[in-house]
C-alpha positions in Angstrom: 153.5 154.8 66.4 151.6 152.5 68.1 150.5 150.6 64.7 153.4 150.0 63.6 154.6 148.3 66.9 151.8 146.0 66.8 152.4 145.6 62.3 156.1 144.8 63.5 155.3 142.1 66.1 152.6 140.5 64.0 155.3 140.2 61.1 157.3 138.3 63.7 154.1 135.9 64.7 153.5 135.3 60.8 157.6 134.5 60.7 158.1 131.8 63.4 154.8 130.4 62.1 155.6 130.0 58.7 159.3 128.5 60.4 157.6 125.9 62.2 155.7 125.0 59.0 158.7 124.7 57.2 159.9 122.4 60.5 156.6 120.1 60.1 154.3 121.7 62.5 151.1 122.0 61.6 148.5 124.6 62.9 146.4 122.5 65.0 149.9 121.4 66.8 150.9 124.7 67.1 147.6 126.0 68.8 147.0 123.1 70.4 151.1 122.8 71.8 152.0 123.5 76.1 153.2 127.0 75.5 149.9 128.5 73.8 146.2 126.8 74.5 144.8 128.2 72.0 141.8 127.7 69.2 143.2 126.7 65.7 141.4 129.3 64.5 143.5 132.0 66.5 146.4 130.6 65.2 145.4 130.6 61.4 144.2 134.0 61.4 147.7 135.5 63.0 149.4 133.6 60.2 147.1 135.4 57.7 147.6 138.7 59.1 143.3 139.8 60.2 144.0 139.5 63.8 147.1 140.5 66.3 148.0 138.0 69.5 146.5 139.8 72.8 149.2 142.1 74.2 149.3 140.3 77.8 150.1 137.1 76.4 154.0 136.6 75.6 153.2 135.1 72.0 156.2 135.9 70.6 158.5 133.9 73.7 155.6 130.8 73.4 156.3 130.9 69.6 160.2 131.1 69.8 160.2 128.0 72.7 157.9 125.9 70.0 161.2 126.8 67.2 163.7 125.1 70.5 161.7 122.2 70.7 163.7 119.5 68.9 160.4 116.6 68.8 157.7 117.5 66.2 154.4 116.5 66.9 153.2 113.8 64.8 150.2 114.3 62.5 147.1 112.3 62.8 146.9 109.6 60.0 143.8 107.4 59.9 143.3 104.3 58.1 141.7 105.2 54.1 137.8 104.9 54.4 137.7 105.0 58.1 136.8 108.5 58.4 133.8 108.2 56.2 130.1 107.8 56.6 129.2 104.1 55.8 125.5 103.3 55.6 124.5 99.6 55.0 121.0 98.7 53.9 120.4 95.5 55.0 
């Protein structure tokens, strides 16, 4: 019984994270957002189902205040080229 608690609530984590993709989130800003802390990482491997959120952290209400949040975060752009090695011989 226990299993399937934990299969129910990470259905729930792999919902509202595929919601605030479809909002314009991305992962980094959803790890990275007030309401979590956490690594991208941890955030990517909920959405993919091969780990479950720790049971003392609330998860589930961080996720579903991220949903409430009317401003997006914006995602990075950099200039083309600028994020590229350049070597110069002279």
């Amino acid at each position: 019984m226990l299993l399937y608690g934990k299969l129910s609530e990470l259905n729930a984590v792999q919902a509202i994270i595929a919601h605030l993709e479809e909002k314009g989130w991305t992962l980094t800003a959803i790890a990275d957002s007030d309401e979590l802390k956490v690594h991208r990482n941890t955030v990517r491997m909920w959405k993919a189902g091969t780990r479950y959120p720790r049971p003392d952290t609330p998860v589930l209400d961080a996720l579903n205040r991220l949903v409430k949040r009317n401003r997006i975060p914006k995602k990075k752009r950099y200039a083309k080229g600028s994020r590229s090695k350049r070597f110069s011989n002279e």
